[in-house]
C-alpha positions in Angstrom: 0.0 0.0 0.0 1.4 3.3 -1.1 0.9 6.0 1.8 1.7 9.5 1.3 3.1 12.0 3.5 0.1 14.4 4.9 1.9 17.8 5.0 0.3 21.2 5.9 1.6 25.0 5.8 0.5 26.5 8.9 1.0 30.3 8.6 0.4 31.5 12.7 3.5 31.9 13.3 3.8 34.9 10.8 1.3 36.8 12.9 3.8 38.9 15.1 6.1 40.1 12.2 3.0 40.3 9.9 0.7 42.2 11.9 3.9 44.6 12.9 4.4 45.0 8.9 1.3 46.0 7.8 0.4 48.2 11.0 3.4 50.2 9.4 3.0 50.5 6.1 -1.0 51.5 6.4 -0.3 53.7 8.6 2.7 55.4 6.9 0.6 55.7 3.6 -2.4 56.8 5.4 -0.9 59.5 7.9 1.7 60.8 4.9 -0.8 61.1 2.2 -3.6 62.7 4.5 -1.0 65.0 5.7 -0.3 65.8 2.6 -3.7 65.8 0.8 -4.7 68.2 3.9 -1.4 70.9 3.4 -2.5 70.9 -0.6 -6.0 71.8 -0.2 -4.6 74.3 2.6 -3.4 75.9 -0.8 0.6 75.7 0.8 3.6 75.7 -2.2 4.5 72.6 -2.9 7.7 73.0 -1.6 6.4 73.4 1.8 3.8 70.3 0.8 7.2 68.1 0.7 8.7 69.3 3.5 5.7 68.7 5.7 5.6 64.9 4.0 9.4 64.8 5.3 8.8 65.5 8.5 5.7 63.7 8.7 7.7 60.4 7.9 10.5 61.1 10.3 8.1 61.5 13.2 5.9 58.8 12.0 8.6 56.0 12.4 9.8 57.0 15.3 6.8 57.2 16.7 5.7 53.7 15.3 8.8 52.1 16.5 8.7 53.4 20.0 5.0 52.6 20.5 5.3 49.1 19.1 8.6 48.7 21.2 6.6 49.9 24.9 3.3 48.0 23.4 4.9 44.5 22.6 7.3 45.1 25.7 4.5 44.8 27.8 3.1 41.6 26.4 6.5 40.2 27.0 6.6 41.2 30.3 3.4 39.5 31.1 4.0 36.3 29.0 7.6 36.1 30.8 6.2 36.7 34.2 3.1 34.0 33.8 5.9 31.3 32.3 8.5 32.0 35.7 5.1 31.2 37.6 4.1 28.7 35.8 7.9 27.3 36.4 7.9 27.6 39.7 4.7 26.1 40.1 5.7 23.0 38.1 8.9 22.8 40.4 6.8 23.8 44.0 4.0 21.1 43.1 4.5 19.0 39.7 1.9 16.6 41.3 -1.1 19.5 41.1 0.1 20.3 37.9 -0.4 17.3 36.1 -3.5 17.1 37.8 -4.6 20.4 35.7 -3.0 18.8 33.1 -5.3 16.1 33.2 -8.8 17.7 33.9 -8.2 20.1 30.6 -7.5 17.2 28.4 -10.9 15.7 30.3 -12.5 18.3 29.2 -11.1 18.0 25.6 -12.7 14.2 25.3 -10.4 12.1 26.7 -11.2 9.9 29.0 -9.8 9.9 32.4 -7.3 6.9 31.7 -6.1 8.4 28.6 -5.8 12.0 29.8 -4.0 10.5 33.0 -1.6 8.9 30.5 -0.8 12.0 28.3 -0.3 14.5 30.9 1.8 11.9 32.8 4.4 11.5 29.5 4.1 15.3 28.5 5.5 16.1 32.4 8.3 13.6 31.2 9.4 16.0 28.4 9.0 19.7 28.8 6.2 20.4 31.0 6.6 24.2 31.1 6.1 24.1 27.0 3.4 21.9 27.7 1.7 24.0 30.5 2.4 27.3 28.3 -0.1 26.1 25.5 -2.4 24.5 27.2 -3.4 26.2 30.9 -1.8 29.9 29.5 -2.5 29.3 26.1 0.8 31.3 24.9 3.3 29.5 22.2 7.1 29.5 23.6 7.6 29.5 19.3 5.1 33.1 18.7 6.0 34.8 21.4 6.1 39.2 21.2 9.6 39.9 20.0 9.4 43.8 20.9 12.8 45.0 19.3 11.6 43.1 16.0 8.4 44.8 16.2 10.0 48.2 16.7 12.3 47.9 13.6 9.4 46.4 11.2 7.3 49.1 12.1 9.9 51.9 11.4 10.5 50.2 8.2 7.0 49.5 7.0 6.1 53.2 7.9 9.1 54.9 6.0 8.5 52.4 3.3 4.5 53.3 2.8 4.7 56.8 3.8 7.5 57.5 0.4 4.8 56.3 -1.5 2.6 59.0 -1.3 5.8 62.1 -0.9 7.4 60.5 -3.9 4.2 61.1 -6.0 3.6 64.7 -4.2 7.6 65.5 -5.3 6.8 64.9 -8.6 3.4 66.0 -9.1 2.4 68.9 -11.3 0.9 71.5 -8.6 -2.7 71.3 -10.4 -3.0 67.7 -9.8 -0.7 66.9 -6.7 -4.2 66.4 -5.0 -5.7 63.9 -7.2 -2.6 61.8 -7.7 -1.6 61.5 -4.1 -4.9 59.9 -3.2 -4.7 58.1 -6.0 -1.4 56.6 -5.5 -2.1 56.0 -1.8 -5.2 54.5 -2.3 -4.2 51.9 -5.0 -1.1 51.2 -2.7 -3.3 50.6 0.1 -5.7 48.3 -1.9 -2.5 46.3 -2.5 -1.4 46.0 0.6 -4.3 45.2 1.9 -4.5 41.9 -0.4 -0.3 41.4 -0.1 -1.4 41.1 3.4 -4.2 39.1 3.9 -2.6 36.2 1.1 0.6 36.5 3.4 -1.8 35.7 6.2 -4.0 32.7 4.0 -7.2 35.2 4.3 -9.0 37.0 1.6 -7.8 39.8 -0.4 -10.8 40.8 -1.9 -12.2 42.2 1.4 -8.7 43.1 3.2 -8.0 45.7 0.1 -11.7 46.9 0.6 -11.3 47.7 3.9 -7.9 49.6 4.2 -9.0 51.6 1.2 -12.1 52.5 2.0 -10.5 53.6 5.8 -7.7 55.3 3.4 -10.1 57.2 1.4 -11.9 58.2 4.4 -8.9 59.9 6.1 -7.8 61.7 3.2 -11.3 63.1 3.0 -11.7 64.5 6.4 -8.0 65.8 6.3 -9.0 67.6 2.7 -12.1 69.4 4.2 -10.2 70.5 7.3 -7.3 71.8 5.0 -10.0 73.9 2.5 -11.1 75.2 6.0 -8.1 76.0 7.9 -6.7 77.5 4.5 -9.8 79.5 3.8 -10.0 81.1 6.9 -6.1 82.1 7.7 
């Protein structure tokens, strides 16, 4: 009898980087484009239209790096704190702890001689691995990785938010408006499906969303622009 190998692409443990990455980039396309869009119908020069886009980037990464850095610092924090419990639990009272062990897989369908059996050979191995998934429900191989957070979202955003200043650099004054939004939004519609066929979901409704939310920001930012620039 032939038998052939059953093999499967599991894709979770891109979510940390991924999620980081396109965070970024949205937000660097979004926050550069309505800046800029908003400065433009403010009826600035152009050369002041850039300048702002420069600045915007700058600030924008750093700021995107430092808040991912303090946000996915304090999810490790937490997972590292519940894992040295969980530790010293396992060490304190290994006994109670395959007891837990046991009534979770219960409650999974085993039945109390199997359940008994697994948990007894899972201590055997690496019972803090074993007690991260299944009492704390964290994975020792997705854990937050804040300083690669940080430096993907840094990237992401400098990376998405040139989009939108390369076009406005170039742009005949007339129609910097126009082909701003238009770049942005037809970047955003793209990564919005890059994204979601990184993450096995579908790109039809990712690029939907983040350019409709895209389209919506560099609407409110145009309107308060005409305002501002109307009545200064």
């Amino acid at each position: 009898m032939n038998r052939r190998r059953h093999s499967e692409r599991h894709l979770v443990s891109r979510i940390g980087w991924l999620r980081a990455a396109v965070l970024g980039a949205n937000d660097g396309i979004v926050s550069t484009a309505s800046l800029i869009v908003g400065v433009a119908a403010a009826a600035v020069q152009p050369s002041q239209i850039v300048l702002t886009g420069i600045a915007g980037l700058v600030a924008g990464a750093m700021s995107m790096a430092a808040g991912e850095y303090v946000s996915v610092s304090s999810q490790s924090d937490t997972e590292t704190a519940e894992l040295q419990r969980e530790a010293a639990e396992i060490a304190n009272d290994p006994v109670a702890e395959t007891a837990e062990l046991v009534a979770i897989y219960e409650q999974r369908g085993l039945t109390r001689d199997l359940a008994v059996e697994v948990a007894a050979q899972l201590m055997a191995g690496d019972p803090l691995s074993v007690h991260a998934q299944d009492e704390l429900g964290l994975s020792l191989g997705t854990r937050a990785r804040p300083v690669q957070a940080a430096i993907v979202s840094a990237l992401t955003f400098s990376a998405g938010a040139a989009v939108p200043l390369a076009v406005a650099a170039v742009a005949p004054e007339t129609r910097l408006v126009a082909l701003v939004a238009a770049a942005s939004l037809l970047s955003l519609a793209t990564l919005g499906a890059v994204g979601a066929r990184a993450g096995g979901a579908g790109m039809l409704k990712a690029s939907s969303r983040v350019a409709f939310w895209g389209a919506f920001a560099m609407g409110v930012t145009a309107a308060v622009g005409k305002i501002v620039g109307a009545s200064v």
